[in-house]
N, C-alpha and C positions, 0 to 999 in steps of 0.2 A: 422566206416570208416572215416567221416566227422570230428571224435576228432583226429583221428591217423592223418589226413591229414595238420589239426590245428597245432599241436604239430610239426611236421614237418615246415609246414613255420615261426612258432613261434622258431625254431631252427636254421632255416636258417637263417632268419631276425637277431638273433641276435648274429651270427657268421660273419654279415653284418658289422655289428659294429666297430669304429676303436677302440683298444686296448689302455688303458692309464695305461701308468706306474706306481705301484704304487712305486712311488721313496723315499726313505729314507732319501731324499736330502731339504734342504725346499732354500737355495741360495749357489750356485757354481760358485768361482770365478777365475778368473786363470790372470795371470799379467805373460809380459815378458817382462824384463829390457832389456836396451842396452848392446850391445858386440863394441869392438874395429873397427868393421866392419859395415854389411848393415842387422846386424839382425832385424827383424819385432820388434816396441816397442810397445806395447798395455797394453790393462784392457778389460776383458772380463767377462760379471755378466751377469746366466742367472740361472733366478729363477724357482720356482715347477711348474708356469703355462706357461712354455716356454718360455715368455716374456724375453727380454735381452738387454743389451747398450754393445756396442763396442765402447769403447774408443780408439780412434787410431792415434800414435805418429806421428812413423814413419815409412817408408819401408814398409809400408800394402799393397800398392795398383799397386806398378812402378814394372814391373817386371825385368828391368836394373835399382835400384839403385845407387846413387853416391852421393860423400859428401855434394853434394849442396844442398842435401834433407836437411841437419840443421841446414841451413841457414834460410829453411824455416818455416813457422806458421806449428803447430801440423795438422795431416790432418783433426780432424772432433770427434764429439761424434754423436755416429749413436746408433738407437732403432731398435728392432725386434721380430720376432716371431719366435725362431727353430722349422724348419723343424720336426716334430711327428716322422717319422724313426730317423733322425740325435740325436735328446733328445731320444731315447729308445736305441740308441749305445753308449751315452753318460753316461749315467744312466747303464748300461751294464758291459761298461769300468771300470766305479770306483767300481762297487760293486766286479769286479775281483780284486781291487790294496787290499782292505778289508784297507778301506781310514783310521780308526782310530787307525790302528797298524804299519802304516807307520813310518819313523824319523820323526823328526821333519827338521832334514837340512841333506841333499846329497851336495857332492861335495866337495873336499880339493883345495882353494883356493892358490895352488901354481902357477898356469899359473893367467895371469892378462888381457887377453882378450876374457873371456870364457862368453858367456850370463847367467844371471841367469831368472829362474822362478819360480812363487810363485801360491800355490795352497790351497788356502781357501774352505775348504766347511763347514756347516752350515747343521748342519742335522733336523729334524723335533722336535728332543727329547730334543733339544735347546742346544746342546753343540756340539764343533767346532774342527777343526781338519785344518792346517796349515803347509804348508808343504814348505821349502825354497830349492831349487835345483840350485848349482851354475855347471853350464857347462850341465844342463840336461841331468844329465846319471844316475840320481837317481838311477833306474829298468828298462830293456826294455819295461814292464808294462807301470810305468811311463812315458817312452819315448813317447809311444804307444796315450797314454791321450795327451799330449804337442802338435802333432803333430796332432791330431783329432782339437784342439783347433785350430793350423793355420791355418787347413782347414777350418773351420766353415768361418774364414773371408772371405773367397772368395764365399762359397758355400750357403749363405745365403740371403736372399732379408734385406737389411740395409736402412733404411732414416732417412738423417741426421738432427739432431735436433739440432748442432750448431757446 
């Protein structure tokens, strides 16, 4: 009775536990250029142990943007930790896009005021997979990741490191 009892909290305990991804990814970076407008301009790098730098232009933070934002100094390079849920949605995401069968560039560059973004990743097995989307309509997949990434600015604890 006393093993069956063991085995049981030895079961419980380690359903206790939190869950870590084992992710395919070893660095994920995602960049989004300027649009003719108040589009967010960043660099966003966050590696296999969650750890990440937000590099941030412009439009991150003012939720009424206006042209006088480029006039001014770039906002900040900020350091972090993703949230363990946020990197296991993250890590989720891309393993749905099946990241190394994607194009390489989305988007037909007829209109001239469309944002572009760019999606690096770096998998563990040492080879890379680079992905340029001009207008981001690559895939609604794709769209799906892009728009996970402009949340992460807002929904993350950031200190800036200069």
């Amino acid at each position: 009775m006393k093993y069956l009892l063991g085995l049981c909290t030895f079961i419980f305990l380690l359903s206790c536990t939190s869950q870590k991804t084992n992710s395919n990814y070893s660095k994920i970076e995602y960049e989004a250029i300027p649009c003719f407008g108040f589009c967010p301009v960043f660099k966003m790098t966050i590696n296999a142990d969650r750890t990440a730098v937000f590099e941030a232009e412009h439009f991150n933070f003012n939720d009424k943007p206006s042209k006088d934002e480029f006039s001014k100094p770039r906002e900040g390079t900020f350091k972090g930790t993703i949230k363990e849920e946020d990197y296991n949605k993250l890590i989720g995401l891309l393993d749905g896009l099946d990241v190394k069968n994607l194009n390489n560039e989305y988007g037909t560059k007829n209109i001239s005021d469309l944002p572009t973004s760019y999606l690096r990743i770096n998998f563990n097995d040492g080879s890379a997979k680079n992905v340029q989307d001009y207008g981001k309509r690559g895939s609604e997949k794709l769209s799906e990741v892009y728009h996970f990434f402009e949340n992460l600015r807002k929904s993350q604890q950031w200190t800036k490191i200069k």
